[in-house]
Backbone as CSV, one residue per row, in Angstrom:
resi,resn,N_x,N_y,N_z,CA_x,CA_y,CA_z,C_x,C_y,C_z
1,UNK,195.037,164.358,-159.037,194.020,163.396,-158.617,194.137,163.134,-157.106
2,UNK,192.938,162.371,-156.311,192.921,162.128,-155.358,192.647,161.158,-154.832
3,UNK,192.420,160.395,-153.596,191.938,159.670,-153.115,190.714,159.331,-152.672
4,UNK,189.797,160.904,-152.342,189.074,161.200,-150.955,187.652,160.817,-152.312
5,UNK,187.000,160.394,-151.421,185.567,160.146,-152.272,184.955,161.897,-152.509
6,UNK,183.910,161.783,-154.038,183.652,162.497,-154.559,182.122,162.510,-153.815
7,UNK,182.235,164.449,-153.184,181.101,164.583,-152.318,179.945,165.467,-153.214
8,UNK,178.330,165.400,-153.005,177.906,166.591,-153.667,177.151,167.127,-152.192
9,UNK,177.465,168.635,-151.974,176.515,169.421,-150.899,175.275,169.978,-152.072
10,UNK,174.496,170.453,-151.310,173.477,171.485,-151.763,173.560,173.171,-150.330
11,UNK,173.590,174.397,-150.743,173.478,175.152,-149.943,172.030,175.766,-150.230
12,UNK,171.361,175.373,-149.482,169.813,176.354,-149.381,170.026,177.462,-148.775
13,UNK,169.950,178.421,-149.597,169.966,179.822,-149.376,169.090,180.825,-148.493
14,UNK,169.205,180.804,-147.530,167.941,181.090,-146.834,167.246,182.334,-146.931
15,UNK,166.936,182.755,-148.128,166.452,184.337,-148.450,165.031,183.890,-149.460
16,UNK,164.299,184.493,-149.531,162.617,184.948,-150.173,161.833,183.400,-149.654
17,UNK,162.120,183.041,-148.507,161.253,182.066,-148.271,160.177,182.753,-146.602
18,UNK,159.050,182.770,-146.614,158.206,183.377,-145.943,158.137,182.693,-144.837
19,UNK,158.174,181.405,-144.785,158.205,180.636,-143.659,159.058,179.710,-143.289
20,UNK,159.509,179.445,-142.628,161.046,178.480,-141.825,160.359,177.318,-142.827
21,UNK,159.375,176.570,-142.591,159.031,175.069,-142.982,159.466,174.968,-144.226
22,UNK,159.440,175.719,-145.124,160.274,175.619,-146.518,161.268,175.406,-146.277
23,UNK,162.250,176.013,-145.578,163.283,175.544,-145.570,163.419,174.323,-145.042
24,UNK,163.387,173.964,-143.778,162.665,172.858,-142.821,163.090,171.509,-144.237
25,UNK,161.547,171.389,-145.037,161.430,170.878,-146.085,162.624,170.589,-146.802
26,UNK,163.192,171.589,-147.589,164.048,171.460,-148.270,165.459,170.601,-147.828
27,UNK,165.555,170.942,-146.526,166.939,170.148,-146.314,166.631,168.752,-145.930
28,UNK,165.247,168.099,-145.664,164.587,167.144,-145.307,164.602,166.420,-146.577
29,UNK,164.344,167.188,-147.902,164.122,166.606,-149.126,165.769,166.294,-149.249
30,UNK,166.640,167.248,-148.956,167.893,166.946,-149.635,168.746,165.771,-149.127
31,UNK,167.929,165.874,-147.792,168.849,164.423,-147.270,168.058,163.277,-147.870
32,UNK,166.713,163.119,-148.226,166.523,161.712,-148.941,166.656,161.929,-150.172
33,UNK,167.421,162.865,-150.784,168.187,162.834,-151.898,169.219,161.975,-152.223
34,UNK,169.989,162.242,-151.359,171.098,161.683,-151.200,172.630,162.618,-151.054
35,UNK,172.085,164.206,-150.709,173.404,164.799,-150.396,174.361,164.085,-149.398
36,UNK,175.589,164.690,-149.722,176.587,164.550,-148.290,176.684,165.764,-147.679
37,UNK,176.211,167.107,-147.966,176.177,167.992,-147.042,174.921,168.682,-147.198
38,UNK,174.269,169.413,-146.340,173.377,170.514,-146.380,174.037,171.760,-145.785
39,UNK,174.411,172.869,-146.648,174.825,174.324,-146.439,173.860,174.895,-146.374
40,UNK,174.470,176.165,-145.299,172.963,177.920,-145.684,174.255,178.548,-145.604
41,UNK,173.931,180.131,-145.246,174.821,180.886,-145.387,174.702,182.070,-144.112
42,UNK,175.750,183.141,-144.362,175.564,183.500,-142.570,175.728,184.940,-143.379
43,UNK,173.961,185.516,-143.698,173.645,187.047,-144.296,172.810,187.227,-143.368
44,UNK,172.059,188.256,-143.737,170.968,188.848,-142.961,170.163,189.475,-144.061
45,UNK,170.099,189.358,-144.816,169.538,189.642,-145.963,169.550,189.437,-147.385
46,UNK,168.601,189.132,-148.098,168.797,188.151,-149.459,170.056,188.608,-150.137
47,UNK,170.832,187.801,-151.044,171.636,188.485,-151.968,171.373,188.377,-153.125
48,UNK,170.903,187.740,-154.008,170.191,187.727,-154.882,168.552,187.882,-155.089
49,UNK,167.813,188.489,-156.532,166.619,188.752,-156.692,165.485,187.600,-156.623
50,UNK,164.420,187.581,-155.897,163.615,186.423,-156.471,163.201,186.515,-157.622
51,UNK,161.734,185.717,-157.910,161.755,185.447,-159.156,160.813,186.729,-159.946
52,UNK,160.207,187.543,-159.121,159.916,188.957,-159.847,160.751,190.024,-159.714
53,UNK,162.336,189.602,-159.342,163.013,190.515,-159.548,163.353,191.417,-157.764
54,UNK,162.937,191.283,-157.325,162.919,191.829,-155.753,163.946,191.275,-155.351
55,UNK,164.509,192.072,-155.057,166.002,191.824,-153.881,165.855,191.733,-152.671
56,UNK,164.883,192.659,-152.236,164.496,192.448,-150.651,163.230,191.866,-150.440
57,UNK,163.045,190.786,-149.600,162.337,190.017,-148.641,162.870,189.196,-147.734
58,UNK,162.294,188.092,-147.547,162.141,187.436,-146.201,163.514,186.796,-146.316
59,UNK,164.083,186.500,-144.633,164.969,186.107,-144.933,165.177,185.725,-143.401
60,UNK,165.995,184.233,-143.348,166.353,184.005,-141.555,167.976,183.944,-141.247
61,UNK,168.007,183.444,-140.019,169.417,183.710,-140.047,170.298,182.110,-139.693
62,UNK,171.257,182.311,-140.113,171.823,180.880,-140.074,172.353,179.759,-138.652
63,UNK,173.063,180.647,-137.980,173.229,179.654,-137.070,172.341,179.203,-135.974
64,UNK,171.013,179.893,-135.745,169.616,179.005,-134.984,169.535,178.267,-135.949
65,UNK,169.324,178.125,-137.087,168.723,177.145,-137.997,169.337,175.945,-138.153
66,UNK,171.117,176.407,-138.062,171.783,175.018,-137.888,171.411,173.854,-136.693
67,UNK,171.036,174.783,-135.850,170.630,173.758,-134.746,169.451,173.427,-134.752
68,UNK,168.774,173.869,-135.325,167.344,173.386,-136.084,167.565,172.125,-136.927
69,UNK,168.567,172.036,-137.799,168.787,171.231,-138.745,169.789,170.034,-138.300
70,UNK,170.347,170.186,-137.125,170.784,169.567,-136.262,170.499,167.786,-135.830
71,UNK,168.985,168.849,-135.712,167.603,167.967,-135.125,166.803,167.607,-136.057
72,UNK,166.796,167.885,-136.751,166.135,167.606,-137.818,166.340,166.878,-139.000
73,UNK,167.974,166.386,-139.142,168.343,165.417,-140.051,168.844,164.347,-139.183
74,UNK,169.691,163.370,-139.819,170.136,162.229,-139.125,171.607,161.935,-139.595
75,UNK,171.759,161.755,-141.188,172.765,161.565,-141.656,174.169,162.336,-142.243
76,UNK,173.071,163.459,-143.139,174.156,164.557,-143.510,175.109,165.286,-142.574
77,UNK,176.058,166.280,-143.152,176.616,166.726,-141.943,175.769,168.326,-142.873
78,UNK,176.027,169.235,-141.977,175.821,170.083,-141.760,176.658,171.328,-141.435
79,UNK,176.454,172.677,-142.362,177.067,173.828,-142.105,177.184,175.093,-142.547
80,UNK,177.411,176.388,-142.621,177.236,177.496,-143.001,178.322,177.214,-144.096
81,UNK,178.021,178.052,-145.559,179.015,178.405,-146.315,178.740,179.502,-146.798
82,UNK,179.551,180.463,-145.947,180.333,180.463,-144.653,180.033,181.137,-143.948
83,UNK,180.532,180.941,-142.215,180.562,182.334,-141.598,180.686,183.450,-141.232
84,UNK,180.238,184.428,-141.891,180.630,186.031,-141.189,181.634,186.407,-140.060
85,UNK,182.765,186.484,-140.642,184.074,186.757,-140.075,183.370,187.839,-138.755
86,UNK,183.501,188.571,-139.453,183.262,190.035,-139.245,182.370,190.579,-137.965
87,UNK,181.876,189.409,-137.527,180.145,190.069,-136.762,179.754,188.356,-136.371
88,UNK,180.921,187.562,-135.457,180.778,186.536,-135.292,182.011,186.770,-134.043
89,UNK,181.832,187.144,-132.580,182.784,186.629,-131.901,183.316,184.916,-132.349
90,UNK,184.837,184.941,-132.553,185.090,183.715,-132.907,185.323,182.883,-131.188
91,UNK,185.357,183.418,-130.102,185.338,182.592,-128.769,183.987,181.806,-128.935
92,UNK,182.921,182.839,-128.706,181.380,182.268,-128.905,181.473,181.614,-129.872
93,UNK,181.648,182.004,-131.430,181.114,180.883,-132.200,182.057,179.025,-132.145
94,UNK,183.285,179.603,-131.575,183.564,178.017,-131.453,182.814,177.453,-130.135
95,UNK,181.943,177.755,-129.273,180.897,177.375,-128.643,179.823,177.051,-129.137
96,UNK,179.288,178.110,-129.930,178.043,177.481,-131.211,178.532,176.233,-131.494
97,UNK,179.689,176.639,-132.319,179.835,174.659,-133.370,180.028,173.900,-132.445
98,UNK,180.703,174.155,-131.039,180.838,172.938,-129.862,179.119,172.300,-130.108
99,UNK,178.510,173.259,-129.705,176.860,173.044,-129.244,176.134,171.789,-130.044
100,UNK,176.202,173.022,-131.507,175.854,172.253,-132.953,176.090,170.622,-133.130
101,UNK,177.642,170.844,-132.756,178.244,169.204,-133.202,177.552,168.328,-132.167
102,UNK,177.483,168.774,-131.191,176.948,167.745,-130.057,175.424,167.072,-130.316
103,UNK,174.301,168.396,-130.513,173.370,168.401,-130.975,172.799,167.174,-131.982
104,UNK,173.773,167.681,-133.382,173.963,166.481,-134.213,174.451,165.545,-134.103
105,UNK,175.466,164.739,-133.029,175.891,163.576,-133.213,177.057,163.481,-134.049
106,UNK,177.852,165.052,-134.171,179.127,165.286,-134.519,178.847,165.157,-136.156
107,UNK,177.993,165.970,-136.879,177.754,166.296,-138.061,177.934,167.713,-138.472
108,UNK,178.651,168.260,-137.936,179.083,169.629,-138.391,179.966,170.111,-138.845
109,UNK,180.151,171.082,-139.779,181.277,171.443,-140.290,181.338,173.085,-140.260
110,UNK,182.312,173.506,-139.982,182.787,174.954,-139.299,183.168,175.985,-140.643
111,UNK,182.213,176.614,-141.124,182.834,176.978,-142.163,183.048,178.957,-142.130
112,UNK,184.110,179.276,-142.318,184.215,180.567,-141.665,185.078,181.276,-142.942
113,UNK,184.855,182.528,-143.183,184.834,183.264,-144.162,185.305,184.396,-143.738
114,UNK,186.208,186.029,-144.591,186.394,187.457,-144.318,184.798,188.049,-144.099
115,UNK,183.883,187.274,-144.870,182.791,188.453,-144.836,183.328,189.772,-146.122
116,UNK,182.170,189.905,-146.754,182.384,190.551,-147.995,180.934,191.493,-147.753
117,UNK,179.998,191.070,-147.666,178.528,191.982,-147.928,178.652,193.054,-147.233
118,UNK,178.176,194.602,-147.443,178.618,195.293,-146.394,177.189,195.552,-146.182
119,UNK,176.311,195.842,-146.520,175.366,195.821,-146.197,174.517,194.864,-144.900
120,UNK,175.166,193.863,-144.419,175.253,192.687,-143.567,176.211,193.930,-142.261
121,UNK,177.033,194.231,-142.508,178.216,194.881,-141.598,176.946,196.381,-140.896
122,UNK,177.054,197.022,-142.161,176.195,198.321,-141.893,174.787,198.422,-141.050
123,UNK,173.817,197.477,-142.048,172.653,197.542,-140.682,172.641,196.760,-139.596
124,UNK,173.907,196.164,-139.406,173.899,195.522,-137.892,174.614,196.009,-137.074
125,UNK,174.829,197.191,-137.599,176.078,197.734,-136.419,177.401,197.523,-136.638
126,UNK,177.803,196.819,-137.109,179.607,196.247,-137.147,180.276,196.958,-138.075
127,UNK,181.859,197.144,-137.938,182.615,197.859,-138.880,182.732,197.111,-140.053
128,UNK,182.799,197.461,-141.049,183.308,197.004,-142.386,184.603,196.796,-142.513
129,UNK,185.127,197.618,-142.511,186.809,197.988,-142.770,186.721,197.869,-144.383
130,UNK,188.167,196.888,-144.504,188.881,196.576,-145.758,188.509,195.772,-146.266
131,UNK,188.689,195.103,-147.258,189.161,193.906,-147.887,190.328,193.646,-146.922
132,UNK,191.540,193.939,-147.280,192.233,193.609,-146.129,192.593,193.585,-144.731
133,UNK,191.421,194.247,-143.815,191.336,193.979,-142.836,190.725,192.948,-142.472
134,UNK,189.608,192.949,-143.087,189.055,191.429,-142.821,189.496,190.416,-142.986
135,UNK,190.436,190.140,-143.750,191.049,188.733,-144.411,192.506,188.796,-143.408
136,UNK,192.303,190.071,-142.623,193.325,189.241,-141.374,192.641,189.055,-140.234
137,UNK,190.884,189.845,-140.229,190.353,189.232,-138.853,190.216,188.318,-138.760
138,UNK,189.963,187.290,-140.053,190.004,186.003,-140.513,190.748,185.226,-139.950
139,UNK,191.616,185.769,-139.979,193.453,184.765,-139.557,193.470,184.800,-137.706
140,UNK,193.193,186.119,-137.504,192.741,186.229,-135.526,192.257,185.015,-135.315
141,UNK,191.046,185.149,-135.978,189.681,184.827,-135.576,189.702,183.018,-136.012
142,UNK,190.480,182.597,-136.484,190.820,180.995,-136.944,191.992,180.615,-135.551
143,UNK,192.831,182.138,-135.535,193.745,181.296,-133.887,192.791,180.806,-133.011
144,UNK,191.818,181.893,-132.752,191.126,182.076,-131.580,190.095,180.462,-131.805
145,UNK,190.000,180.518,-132.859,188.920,179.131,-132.485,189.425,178.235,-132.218
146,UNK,191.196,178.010,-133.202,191.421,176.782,-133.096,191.846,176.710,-131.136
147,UNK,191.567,177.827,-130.552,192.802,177.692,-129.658,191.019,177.787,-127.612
148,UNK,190.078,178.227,-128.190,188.876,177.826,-127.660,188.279,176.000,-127.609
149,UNK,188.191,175.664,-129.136,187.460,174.927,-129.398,188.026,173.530,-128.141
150,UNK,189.321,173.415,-127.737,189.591,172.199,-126.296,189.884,172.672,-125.004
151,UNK,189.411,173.975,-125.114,189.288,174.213,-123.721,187.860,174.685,-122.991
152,UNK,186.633,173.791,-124.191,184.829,173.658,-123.630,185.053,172.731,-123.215
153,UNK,184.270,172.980,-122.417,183.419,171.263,-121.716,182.370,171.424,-121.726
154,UNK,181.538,170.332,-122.057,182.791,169.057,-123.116,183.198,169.207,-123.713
155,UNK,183.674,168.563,-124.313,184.410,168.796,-125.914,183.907,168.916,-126.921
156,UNK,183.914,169.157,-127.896,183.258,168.604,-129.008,183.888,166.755,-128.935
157,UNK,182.085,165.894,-129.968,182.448,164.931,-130.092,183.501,164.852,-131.164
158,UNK,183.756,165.382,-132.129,185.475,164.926,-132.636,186.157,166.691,-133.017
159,UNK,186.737,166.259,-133.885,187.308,167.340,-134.830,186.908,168.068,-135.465
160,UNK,186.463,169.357,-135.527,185.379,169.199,-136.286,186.348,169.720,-136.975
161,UNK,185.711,169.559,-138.558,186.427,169.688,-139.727,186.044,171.391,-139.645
162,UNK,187.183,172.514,-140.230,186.979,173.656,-140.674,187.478,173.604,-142.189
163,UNK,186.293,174.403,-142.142,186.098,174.928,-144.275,186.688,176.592,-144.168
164,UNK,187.028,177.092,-144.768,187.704,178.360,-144.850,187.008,178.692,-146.511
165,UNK,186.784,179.341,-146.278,186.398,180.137,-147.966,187.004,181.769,-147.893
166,UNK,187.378,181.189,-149.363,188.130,182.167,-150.001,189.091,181.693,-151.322
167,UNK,189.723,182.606,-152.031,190.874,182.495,-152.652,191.902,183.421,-153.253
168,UNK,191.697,184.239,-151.946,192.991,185.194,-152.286,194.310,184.396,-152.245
169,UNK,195.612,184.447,-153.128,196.329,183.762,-152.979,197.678,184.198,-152.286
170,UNK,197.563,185.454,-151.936,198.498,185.884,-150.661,198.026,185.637,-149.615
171,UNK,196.691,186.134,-148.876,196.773,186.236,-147.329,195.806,185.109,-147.273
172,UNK,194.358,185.007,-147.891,193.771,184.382,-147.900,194.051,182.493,-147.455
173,UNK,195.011,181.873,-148.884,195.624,180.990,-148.798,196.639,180.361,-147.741
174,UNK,197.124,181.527,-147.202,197.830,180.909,-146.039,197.227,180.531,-144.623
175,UNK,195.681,181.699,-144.463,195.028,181.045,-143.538,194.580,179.554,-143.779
176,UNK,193.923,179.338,-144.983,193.774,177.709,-145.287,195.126,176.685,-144.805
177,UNK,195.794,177.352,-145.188,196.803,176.288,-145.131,197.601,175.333,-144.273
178,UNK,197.076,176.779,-142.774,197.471,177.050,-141.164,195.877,175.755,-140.478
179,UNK,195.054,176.252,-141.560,193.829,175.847,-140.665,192.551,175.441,-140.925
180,UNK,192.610,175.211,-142.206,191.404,174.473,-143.142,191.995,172.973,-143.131
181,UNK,190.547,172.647,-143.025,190.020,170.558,-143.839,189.949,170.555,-145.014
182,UNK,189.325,171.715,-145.146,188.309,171.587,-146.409,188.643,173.375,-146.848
183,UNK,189.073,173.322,-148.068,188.689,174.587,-148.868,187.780,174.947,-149.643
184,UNK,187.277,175.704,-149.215,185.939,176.629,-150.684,186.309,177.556,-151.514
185,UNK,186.817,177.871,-152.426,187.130,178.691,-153.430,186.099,178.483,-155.105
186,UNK,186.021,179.896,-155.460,185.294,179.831,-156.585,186.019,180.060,-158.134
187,UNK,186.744,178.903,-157.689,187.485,178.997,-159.013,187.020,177.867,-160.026
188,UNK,187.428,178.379,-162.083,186.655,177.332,-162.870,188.402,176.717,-162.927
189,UNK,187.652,175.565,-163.999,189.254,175.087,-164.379,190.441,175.581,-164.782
190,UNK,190.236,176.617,-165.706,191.531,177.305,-166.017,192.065,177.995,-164.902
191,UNK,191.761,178.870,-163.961,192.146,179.283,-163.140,192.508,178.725,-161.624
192,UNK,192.355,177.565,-162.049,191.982,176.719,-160.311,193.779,175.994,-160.486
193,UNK,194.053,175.824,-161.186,195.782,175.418,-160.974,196.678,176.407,-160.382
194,UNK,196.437,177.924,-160.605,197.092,178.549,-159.887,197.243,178.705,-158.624
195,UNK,196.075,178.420,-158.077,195.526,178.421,-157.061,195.636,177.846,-156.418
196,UNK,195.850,176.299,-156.777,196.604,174.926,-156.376,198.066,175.203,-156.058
197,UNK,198.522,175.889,-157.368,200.237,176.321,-156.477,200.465,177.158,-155.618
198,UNK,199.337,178.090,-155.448,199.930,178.965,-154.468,199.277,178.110,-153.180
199,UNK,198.430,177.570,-152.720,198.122,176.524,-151.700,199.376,175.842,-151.305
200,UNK,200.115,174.948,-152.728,201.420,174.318,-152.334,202.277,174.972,-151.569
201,UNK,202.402,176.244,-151.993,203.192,177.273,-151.549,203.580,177.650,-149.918
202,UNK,202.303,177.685,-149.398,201.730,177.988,-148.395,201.726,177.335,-147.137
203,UNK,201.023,175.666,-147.717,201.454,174.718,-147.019,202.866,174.682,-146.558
204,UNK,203.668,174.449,-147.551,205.186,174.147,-147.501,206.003,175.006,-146.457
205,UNK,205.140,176.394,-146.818,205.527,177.799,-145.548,205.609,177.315,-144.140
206,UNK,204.276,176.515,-143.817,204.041,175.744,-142.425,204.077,174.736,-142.286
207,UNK,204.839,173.578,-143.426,204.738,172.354,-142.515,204.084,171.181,-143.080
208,UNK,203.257,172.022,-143.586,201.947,170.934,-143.875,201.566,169.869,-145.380
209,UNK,201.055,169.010,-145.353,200.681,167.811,-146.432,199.722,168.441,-147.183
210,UNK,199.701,169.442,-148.176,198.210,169.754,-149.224,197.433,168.786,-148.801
211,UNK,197.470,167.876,-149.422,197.052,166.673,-149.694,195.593,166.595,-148.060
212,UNK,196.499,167.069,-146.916,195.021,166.971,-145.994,193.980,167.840,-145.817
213,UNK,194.005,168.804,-146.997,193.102,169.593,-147.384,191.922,169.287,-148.702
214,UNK,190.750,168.653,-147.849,189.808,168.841,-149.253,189.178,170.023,-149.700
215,UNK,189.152,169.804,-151.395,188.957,170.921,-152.125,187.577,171.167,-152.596
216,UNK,186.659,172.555,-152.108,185.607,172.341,-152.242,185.701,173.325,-153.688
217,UNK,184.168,173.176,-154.170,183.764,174.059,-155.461,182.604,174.367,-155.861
218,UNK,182.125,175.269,-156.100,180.594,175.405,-156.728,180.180,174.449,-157.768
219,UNK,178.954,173.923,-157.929,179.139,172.588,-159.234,178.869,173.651,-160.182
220,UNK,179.912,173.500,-161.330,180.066,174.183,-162.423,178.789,174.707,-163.515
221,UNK,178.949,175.491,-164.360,177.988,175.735,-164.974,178.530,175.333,-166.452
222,UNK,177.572,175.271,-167.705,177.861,175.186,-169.236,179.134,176.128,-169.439
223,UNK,179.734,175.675,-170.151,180.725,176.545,-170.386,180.903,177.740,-172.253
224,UNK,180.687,178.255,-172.427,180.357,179.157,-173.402,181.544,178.088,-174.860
225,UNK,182.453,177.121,-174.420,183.046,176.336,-175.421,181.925,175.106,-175.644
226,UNK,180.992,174.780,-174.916,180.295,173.708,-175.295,180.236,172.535,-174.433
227,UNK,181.181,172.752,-172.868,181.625,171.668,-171.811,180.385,171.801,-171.429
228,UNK,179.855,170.766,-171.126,178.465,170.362,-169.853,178.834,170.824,-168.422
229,UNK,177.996,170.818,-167.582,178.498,170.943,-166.136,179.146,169.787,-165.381
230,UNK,179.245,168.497,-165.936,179.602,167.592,-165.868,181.312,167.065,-166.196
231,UNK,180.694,167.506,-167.678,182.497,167.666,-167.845,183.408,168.760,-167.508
232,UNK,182.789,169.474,-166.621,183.773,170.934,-166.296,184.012,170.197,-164.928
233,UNK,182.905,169.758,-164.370,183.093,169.199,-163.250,184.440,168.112,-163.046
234,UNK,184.668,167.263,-164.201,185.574,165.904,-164.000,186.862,166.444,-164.410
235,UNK,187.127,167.754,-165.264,188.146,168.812,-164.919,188.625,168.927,-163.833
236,UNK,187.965,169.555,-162.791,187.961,170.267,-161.502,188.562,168.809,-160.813
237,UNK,187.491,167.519,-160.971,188.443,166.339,-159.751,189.574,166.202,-160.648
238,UNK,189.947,166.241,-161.530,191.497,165.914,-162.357,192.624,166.761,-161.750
239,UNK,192.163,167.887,-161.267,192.741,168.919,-160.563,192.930,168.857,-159.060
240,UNK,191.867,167.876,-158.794,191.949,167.817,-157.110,190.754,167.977,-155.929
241,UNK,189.767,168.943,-157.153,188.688,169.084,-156.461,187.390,167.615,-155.925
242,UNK,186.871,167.338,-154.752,186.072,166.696,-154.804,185.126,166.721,-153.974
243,UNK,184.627,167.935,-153.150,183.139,168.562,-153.064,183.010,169.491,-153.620
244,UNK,181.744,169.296,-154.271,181.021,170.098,-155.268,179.383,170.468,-154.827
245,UNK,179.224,171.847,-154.635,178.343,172.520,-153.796,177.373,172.756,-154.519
246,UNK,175.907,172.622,-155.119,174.688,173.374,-155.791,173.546,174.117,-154.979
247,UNK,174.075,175.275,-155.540,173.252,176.503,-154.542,171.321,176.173,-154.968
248,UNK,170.681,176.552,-154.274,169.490,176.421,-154.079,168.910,177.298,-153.295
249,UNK,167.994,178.322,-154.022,166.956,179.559,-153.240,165.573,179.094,-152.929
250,UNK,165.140,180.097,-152.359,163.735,179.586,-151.676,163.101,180.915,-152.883
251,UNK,161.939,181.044,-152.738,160.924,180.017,-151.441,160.575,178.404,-152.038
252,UNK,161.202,178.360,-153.535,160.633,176.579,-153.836,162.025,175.711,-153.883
253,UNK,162.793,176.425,-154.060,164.180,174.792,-153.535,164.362,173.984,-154.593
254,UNK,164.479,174.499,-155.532,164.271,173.390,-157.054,165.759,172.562,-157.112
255,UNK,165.128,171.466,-157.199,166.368,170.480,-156.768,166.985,169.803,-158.268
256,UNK,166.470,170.636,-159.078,166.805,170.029,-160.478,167.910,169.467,-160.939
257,UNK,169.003,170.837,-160.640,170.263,170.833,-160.383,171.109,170.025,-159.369
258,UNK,170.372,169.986,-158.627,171.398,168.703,-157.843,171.345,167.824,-157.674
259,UNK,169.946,166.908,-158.676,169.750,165.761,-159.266,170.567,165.505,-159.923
260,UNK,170.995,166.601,-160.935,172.284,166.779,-162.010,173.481,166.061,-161.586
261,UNK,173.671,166.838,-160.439,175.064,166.541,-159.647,175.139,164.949,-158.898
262,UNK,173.881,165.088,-158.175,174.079,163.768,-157.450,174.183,162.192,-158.469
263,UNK,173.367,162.377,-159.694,173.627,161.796,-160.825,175.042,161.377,-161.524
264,UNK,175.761,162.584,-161.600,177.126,163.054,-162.133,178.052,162.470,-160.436
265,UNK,177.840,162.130,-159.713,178.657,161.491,-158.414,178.402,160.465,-158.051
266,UNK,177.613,160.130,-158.716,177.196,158.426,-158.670,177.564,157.561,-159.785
267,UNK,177.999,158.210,-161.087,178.059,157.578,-162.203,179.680,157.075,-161.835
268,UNK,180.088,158.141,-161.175,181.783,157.907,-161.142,182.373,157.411,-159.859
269,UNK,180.907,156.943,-158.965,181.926,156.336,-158.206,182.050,154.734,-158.362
């Protein structure tokens, strides 16, 4: 269990929507929802089918939009889940989030990833490599920011919180451990304790309090035993988890689901 209040994000997916204003919309709707975060993601092309089945269409790219969304909300914070390791100078992008945070009034959150799609790598030019190469450009590329981000001027207005996604529990985990706020991993309940120890693990390697790491999660789905998404969910905070993310595609943004959630985070606080 924890202390830290129980958050719900929504990530609008920024793929089969034809025009920016949908999106625009959507994160406009989600903040008088009542999210605590608005996510997109850092592709270049849809990853999932729309609704006749098409994999490829329209699609924008994430970090102009953050600063679009910047300006365009007031309260939420704001951020990629996650950034493209891979095809993201990490000098520049801790200049982006400098920018971003300022923009917003210090509502941003830094969320940085190995990069997995290769198709993202391939038609843009950039190497792919490994699985394990990336999940140590990862680890570079987290020195390099943490070690940019106080020597802009200005500064950023605070700290900004970094999200790390992943959950490999060798290499993966120890970058969190060196240099995440906030973790994203896609783990359900049965598997999310291991995961928790090897975090302990990790921490302990460097120093550090678990405990100043919040635990993010996808908001759960039915579970094939008969659990609601609700009660898989109050699993997950029993465990530690307490942001809980509901993905959302374009081009209509159906917020059904994170009525669900925002419902299910209000009952319990």
């Amino acid at each position: 269990m924890t202390d830290r209040p129980i958050r719900v994000g929504v990530q609008l997916q920024p793929q089969h929507a034809p025009r920016y204003g949908m999106i625009r919309d959507a994160v406009l709707r989600a903040e008088d929802a009542g999210v605590d975060i608005a996510f997109n993601w850092d592709h270049f092309f849809p990853l999932y089918p729309d609704a006749q089945g098409r994999i490829d269409g329209a699609h924008f790219e994430c970090w102009t939009m953050l600063g679009a969304w910047a300006e365009q909300t007031e309260r939420i914070e704001i951020g990629a889940l996650v950034t493209g390791g891979g095809y993201r100078n990490p000098d520049l992008l801790a200049d982006m989030a400098r920018t971003v945070d300022h923009i917003s009034g210090g509502r941003l959150i830094l969320g940085v990833g190995a990069g997995w799609f290769a198709k993202d790598y391939e038609q843009y030019g950039y190497e792919f490599g490994t699985k394990g190469s990336r999940i140590d450009l990862l680890g570079e590329n987290l020195d390099r920011i943490a070690a940019r981000l106080p020597r802009l001027d200005p500064p950023p207005t605070r700290r900004i919180p970094v999200l790390v996604g992943g959950g490999g529990v060798r290499k993966t985990l120890r970058h969190v451990a060196r240099h995440a706020d906030i973790w994203h991993s896609f783990a359900d309940p049965d598997g999310y304790p291991e995961k928790l120890d090897a975090l302990d693990r990790h921490c302990a390697g460097v120093g550090r309090d678990p405990a100043e790491i919040e635990r993010s999660v996808p908001w759960p789905t039915a579970s094939d035993d008969g659990h609601t998404p609700e009660q898989r969910a109050d699993q997950l905070v029993a465990q530690g988890a307490t942001l809980f993310t509901v993905a959302s595609g374009g081009p209509d943004y159906d917020f059904g689901e994170l009525r669900q959630a925002l419902a299910w985070r209000d009952s319990r606080a």
